[in-house]
N, C-alpha and C positions, 0 to 999 in steps of 0.2 A: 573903412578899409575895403567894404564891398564896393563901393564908386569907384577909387581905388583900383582895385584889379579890374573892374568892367571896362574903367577907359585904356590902361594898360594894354589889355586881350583885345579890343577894338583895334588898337593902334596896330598891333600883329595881323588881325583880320583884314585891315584894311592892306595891308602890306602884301598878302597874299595874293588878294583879288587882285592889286594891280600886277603882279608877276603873272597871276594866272591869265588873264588881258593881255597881258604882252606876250605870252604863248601861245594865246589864243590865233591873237594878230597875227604871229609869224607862220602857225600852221595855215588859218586863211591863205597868206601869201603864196604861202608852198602851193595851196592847192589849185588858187590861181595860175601857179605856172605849170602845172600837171605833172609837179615831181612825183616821181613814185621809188626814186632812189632811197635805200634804208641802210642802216647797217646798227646793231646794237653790241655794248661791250660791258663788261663789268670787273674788276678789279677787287685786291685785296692786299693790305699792307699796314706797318706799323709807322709809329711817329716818334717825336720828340717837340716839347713845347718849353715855350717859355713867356710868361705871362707879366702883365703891367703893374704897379702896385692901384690897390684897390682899397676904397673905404664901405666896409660893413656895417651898415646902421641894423640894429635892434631895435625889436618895439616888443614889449609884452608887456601889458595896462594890467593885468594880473597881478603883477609882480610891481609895478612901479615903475617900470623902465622904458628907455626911450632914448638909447643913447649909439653913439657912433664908433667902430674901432679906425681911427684913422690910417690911411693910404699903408695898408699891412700888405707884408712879401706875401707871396707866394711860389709854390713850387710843383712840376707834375712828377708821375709815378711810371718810370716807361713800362717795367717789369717786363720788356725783352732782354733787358741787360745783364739777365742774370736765371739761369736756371732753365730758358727757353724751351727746352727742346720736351721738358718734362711738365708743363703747362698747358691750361686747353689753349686752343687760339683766341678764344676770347677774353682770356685774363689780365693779359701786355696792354697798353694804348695799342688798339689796330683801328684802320680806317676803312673804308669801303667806299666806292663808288659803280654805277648803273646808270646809262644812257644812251642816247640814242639818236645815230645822225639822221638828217631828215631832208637835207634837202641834196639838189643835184652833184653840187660840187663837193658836198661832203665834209664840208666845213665848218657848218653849225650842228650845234646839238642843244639837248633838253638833257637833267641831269639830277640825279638822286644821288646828295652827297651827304656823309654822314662822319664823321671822327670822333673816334669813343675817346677823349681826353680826361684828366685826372687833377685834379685842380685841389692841393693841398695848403694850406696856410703853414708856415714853418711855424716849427715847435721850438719852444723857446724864445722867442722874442721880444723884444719889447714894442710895445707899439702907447698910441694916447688912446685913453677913451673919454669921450667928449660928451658931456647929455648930463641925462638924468636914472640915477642908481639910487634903487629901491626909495623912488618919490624924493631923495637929495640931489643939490644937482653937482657935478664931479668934471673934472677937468684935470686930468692926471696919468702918470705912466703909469702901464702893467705888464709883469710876466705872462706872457700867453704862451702855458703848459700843459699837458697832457696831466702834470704832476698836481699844478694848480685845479684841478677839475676843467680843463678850458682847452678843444680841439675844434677843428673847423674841416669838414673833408667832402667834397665832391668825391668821391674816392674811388665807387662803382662808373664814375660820368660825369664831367660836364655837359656831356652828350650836345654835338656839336651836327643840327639836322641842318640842309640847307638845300633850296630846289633853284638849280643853277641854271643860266645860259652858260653854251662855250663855244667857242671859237679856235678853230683850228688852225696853224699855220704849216705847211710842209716846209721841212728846211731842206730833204736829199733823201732820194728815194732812188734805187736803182730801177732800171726801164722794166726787169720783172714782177717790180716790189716785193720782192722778198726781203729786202730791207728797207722799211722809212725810220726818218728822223721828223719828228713832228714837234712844236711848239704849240701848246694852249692856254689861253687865258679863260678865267671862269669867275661870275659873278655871281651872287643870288643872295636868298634870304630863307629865313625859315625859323622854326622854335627848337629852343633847349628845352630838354627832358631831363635835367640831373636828377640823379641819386643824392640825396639829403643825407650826412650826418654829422652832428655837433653835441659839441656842450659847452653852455656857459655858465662860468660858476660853481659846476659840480651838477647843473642840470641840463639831461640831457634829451634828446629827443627822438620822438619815434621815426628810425629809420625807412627810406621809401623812395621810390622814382614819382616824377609828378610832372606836370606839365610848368617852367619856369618863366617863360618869357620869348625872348626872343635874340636871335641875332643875325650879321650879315658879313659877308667874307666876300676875298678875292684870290684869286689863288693862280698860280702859272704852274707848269710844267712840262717838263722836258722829255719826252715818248719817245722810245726806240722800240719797233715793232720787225719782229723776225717770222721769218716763214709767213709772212702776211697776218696772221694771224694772233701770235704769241706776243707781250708785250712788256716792256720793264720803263717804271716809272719814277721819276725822280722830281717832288713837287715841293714848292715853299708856297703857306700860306699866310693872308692877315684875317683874324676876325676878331670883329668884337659883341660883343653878349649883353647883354641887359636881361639881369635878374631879379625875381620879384616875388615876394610869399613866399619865399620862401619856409619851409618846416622847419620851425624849432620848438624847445618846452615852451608851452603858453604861449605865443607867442607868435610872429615872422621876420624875415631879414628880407634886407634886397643888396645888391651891390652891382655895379659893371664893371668890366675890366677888358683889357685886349689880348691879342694873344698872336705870338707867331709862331709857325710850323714849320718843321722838315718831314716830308712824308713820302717813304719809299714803298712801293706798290708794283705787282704783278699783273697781269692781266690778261685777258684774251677779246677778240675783237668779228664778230662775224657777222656778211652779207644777209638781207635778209630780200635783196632782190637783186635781178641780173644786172649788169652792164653796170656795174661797180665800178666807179673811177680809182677807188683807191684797194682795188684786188685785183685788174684787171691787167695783165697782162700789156707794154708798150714794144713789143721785140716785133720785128717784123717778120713773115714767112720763113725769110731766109735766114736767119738769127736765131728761130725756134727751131731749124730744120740742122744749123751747126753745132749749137746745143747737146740736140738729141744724139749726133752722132758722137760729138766731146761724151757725154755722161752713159751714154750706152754704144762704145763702138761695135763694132759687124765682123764677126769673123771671118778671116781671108777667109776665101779658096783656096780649097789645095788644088794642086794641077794633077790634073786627068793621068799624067805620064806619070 
């Protein structure tokens, strides 16, 4: 099991370096061309998920076991849907994002993406379980109940970390940009941190966040940004996860599964050097000088007489 996770966490490791290489590469480039244009933003907002069916293998040699729950439902927990307003903000699926454009035209960025997702197996179900039950080997349906002694809950986290490129598209931005319309695409990679809790059988296991594995997503969305700087975000994602050692009694699990997003987000957006293409003013003297006069006009003169 130790080999196991080592070539696992390897395979993650090496996934890093070559992201972190390819940011590398791009900052190089940047600085080859003596961009010094900046701009950093950060965002915050809730989701809705809906996930693949997925098979949970068991293993605990303690116990005898070693068996498979075959391609079982699942379901998330938005907890905006209900009671919102009286909730921290961290209790709901909310997501987060921080990044940072870098180069002249403003179109690339580097990107700290993170989606607190909730990944529950339905209660109730039937599903097969496949293997070997207490050193017998078993091939057969089961109720999988809370009633049964038997629950399966990401439920604090899937915790969805991922370190992105992105790609900016402008669709309509007025010449003051006080308003744009923006399109982005975003790629990357990164590890799941879920929160563990189960029981199988009636045994249950010590609850806890841990380091899980890994996963890699794509995600678009659609940016309207007001007053240059204020933003509303409307994004659809894919990812899929690969989980491993999971904590359970005696024991670990692993499973993968996919998963797709709707995720609406707030955000603010600001210069962190001059001559900003995308805050900078396109009106000409005379356009700026009609403007002024439209939005503060000059009171007449009154006449002498």
């Amino acid at each position: 099991m130790r080999k196991e996770y080592t070539i696992r966490y390897s395979w993650f490791v090496l996934l890093a370096c070559c992201l972190c290489s390819y940011t590398f590469t791009l900052a190089q480039t940047v600085k080859k061309h003596k961009s010094r244009t900046r701009s950093i933003y950060g965002s915050w907002g809730y989701n809705e998920e809906w996930y693949t069916r997925s098979t949970v293998h068991v293993k605990q040699n303690g116990l005898g076991n070693d068996y498979e729950l075959v391609q079982v439902h699942a379901q998330d927990h938005k907890g905006w849907d209900q009671d919102f307003w009286h909730k921290a903000l961290t209790i709901p699926q909310y997501n987060y994002r921080l990044g940072c454009y870098f180069n002249d035209k403003q179109d690339l960025a580097i990107e700290l993406n993170f989606d607190h997702t909730k990944y529950l197996i339905s209660d109730g179900q039937n599903m097969q379980l496949k293997g070997t039950l207490n050193h017998i080997s078993v091939n057969e349906n089961i109720m999988f109940s809370q009633q049964n002694g038997d629950y399966y809950y990401l439920n604090n986290g899937a915790n969805f970390f991922l370190f992105n490129i992105v790609k900016r598209v402008g669709l309509y931005h007025t010449k003051d940009h006080y308003l744009n319309i923006d399109l982005t695409g975003k790629a990357g990679v990164g590890p799941v941190i879920p929160h563990v809790q189960n029981s199988f059988f009636g045994d249950a296991n010590r609850q806890q966040f841990q380091f899980g594995g890994w996963n890699t997503g794509l995600e678009t969305a659609l940016r309207v940004t007001f007053m240059r700087y204020a933003y509303l975000e409307f994004s659809q994602k894919v990812d899929y996860a690969r989980y491993s050692n999971l904590e359970i009694y005696d024991g670990r699990a692993r499973q993968n599964f996919g998963t797709y997003e709707l995720i609406l987000s707030i955000g603010a957006i600001i210069p962190t050097t001059k001559h900003n293409p995308m805050f900078e003013s396109e009106l000409t003297p005379e356009e700026l000088l009609e403007r002024e006069h439209r939005e503060f006009p000059r009171p007449a003169l009154k006449d002498a007489n």
